[in-house]
N, C-alpha and C positions, 0 to 999 in steps of 0.2 A: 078220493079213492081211485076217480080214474088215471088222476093225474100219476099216483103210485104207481100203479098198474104198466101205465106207456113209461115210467121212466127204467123199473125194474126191466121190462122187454128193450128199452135203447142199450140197456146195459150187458142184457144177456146177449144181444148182436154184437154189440163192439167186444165182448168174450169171445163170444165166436169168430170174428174177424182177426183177433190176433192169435187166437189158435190156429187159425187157418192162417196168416203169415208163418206163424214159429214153425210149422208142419212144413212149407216150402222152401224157409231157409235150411231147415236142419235135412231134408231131402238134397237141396243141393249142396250143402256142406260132404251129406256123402256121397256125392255123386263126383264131385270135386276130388277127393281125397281116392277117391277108387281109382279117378283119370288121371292122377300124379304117378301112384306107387305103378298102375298097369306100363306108364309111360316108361317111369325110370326101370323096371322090367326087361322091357321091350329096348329100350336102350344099351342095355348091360346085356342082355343077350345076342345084339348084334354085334357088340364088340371081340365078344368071344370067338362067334363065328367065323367074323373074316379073319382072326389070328388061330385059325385051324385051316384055311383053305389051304392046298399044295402049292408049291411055286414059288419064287423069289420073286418078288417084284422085282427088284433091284439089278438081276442078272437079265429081263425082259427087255427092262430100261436100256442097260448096257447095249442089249442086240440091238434096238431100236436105234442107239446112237451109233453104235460100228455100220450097219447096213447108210443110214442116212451119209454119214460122211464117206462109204466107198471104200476104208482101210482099216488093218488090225493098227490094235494096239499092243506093247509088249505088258505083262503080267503085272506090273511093279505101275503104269498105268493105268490102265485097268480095276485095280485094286485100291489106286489113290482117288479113281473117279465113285467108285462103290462106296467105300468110306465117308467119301462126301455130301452124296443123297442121302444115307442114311443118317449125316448126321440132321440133313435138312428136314428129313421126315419123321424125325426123332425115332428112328426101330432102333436105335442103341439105348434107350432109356429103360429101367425098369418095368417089367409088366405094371407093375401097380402104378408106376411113375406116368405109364402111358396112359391108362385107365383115367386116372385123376383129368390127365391132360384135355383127353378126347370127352368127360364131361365137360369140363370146364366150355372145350370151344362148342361144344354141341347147344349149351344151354345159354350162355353166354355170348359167344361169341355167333351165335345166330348160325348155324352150322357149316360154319368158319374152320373145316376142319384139317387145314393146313393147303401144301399147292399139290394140285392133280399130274399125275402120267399123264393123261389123256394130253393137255393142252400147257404140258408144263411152260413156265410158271406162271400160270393163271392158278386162281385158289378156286375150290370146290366149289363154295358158296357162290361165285356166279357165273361157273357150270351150270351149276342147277338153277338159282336162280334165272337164267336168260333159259333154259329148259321148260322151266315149269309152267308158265304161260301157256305151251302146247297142250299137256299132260291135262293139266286144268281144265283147259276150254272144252275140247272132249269127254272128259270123265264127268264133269258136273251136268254138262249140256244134255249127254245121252243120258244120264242115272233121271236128271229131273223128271224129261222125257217120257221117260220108259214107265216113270211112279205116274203118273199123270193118266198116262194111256191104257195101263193094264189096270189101273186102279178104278179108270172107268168102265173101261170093257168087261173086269172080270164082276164089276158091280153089275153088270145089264147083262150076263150070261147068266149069272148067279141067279137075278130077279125072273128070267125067263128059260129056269133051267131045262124045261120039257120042251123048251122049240127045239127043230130042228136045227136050226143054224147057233142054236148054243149048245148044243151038241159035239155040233162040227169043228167050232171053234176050239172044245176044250181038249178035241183029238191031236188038233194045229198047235194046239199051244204047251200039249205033254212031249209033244213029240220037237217041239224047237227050244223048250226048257231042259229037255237031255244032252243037244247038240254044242260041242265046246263052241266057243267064243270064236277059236283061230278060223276053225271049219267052215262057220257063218261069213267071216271077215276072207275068205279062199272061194269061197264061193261068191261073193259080190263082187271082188276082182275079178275073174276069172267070165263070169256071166253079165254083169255092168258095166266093168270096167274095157274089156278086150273084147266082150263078142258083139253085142249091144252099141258100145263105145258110146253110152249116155253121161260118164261121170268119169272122172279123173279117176285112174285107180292107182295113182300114188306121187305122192311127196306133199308139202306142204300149201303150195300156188305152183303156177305156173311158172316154170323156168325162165323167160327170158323178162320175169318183173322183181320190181326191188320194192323189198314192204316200205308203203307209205300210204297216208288218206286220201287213195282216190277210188273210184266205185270199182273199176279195172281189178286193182288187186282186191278188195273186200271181197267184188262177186267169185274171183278166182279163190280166194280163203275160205269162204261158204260151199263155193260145188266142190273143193278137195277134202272138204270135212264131212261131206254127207255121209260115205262111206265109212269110215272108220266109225262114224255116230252111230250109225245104223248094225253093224256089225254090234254093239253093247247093245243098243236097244231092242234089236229082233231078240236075243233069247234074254236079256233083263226083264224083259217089258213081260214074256211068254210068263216066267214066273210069277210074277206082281198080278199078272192075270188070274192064275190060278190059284194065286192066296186072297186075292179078293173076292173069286165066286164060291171057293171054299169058307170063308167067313161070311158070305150074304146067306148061304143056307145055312148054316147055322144059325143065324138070329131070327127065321123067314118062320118057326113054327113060335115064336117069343110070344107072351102074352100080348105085352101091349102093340106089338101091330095087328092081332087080333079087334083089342079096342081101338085102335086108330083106325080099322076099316068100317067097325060098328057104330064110330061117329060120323060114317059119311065122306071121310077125307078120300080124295081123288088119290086113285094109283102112283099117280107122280110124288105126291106131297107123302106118301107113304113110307114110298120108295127115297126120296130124298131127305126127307126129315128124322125120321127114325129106325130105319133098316140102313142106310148107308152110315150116317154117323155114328151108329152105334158096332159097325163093322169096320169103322176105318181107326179105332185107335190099333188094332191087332197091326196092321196093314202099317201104318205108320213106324212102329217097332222093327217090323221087317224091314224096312228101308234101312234102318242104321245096323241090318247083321248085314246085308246084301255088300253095304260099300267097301267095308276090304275086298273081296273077292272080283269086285268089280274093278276095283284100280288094278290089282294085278293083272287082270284081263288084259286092261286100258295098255299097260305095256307091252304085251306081244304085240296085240292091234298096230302097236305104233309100227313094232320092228316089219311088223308085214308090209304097210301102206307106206314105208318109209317116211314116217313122220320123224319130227326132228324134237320129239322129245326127252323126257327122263328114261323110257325104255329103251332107245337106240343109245343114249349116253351108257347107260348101262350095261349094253353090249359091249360097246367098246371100251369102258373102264376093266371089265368082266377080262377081256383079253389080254389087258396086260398087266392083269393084278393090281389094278388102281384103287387098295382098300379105301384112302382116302373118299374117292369119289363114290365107289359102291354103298362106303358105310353114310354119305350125306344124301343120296337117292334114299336108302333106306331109312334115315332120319325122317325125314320128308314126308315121306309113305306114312308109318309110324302117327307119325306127328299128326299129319292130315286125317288119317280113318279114326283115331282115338278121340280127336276135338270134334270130329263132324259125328261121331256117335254120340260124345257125349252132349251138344245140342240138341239132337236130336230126344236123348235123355230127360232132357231141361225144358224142354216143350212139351211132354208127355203131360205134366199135370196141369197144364194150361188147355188141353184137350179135355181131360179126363181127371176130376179135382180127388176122384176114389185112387188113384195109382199113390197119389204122395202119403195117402196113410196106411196105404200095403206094403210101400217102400223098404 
């Protein structure tokens, strides 16, 4: 009889454990399928956009090549050299012929999206490519950062919301979570960088070194990065604060920290066992809305501290109509904020096993 009993109960667990696998694949099956169609979206509406912007590329191009060599050309010139890019960059092909094209190398050819203005003939792909190392090491380094910092800070304003000094904090923290990005990033220049003269207030390293592994240039890589990091992290981090003490009072009247304080558990083990974890899947979700907004940040950041990123490429693709290179920056972007949400997504019910059957 007992023997029954334990084998019926082995069997209702391994029921349950592959209900609980089928629940996670079919969670990510649509979680998957959401992050294609948003992609190819997101993909096909940039295409559109930069064949609405004003301006000929091609006539820019021309200026670019009459100023560089110093003389005119007669019209019948001119017009053979026009003809000729365009036929390189295929703009004489069908809309729909081009549409095809520019998936094809978007998806395919790894955003291979023909050769740029900027640096012709060098192709897009490592443009950006040799670009986004910069872009990267900033944006990831501050967002981690910034989640890290506010996530604890707004956890210990939250737990000690009637101090003074969390009070104080959450005055600091409303008021640098309203302040744009550029602002923060003008004021660190301006007050760090030139009055103070404690930190590099722009370019990459220092001018007179040539990237390679010695501590010289890394420490110079590290203090020209401070700034720019801290410009996303001071008002990143202010928000993450206030969605975190905003979620600790919320849980702070929950029964069972009630009972968790009626069993004798010390304030710490309280506070970190079941009031923070149970306030940090919210806080986790915010992190994957926050990071678009953050990388576009990331990009002026660049154009101010004159980093040598995808935002300064972009400026100067931007000026001479370089769709190619605008639309593979913008691939990039795209590509990056949709696959890092949707991880983000795909860890949710490794936190929280209740999310994949409300899915």
């Amino acid at each position: 009889m007992t023997a029954n009993i334990d084998a019926r109960a082995d069997e209702s667990a391994t029921e349950r454990q592959d209900a609980g696998r089928r629940e996670v694949f079919q969670y990510a099956i649509r979680r998957f399928g959401v992050y294609l169609f948003t992609l190819w979206a997101a993909i096909t509406v940039a295409f559109f956009i930069f064949r609405l912007v004003p301006g000929d590329p091609m006539n820019i191009l021309l200026g670019n090549l009459t100023r560089a060599e110093g003389r005119q050309r007669d019209a019948a010139a001119e017009e053979a050299i026009i003809a000729h890019y365009r036929e390189i960059f295929g703009m004489d092909d069908p809309l729909p012929l081009q549409y095809v094209n520019y998936l094809r190398k978007a998806v395919l050819g790894g955003l291979d999206l023909g050769p740029s203005f900027v640096e012709y003939p060098a192709q897009t792909k490592d443009l950006v490519f040799r670009r986004m190392p910069w872009t990267l090491g900033i944006f990831t380094t501050s967002v981690f950062l910034a989640w890290l910092i506010g996530t604890g800070l707004g956890a210990l304003i939250g737990w000690m919301q009637r101090h003074g000094l969390s009070q104080l904090a959450v005055i600091l923290s409303t008021l640098l979570q309203i302040t744009p990005q550029y602002l923060v990033a003008l004021g660190l220049i301006i007050y760090a960088g030139y009055t103070l003269r404690i930190l590099p207030a722009g370019g990459p390293y220092a001018r007179h070194l040539q990237p390679e592994w010695s501590w010289e240039f890394i420490s110079s890589l590290i203090q020209h990065a401070i700034l720019p990091m801290l410009s996303n992290m001071i008002v990143i981090g202010a928000g993450f604060t206030l969605g975190m003490r905003a979620l600790m009072i919320s849980v702070l009247g929950e029964d069972y920290l009630t009972f968790a304080r009626a069993k004798g558990l010390s304030p710490f083990t309280v506070l970190k066992d079941y009031a923070f974890r149970n306030a940090l899947i919210p806080q986790v979700t915010g992190l994957a809305i926050i990071i678009g907004a953050t990388l576009n940040g990331t990009f002026i950041i660049e154009i101010l501290f004159q980093y040598p990123g995808l935002g300064t490429l972009f400026v100067q693709a931007m000026g001479l109509r370089d769709f190619n290179t605008m639309q593979a920056i913008v691939l990039f972007s795209i590509f990056a904020v949709l696959t890092l949400t949707l991880i983000v997504d795909l860890a949710l019910p490794l936190l929280d096993p209740r999310i994949r059957r409300v899915a």
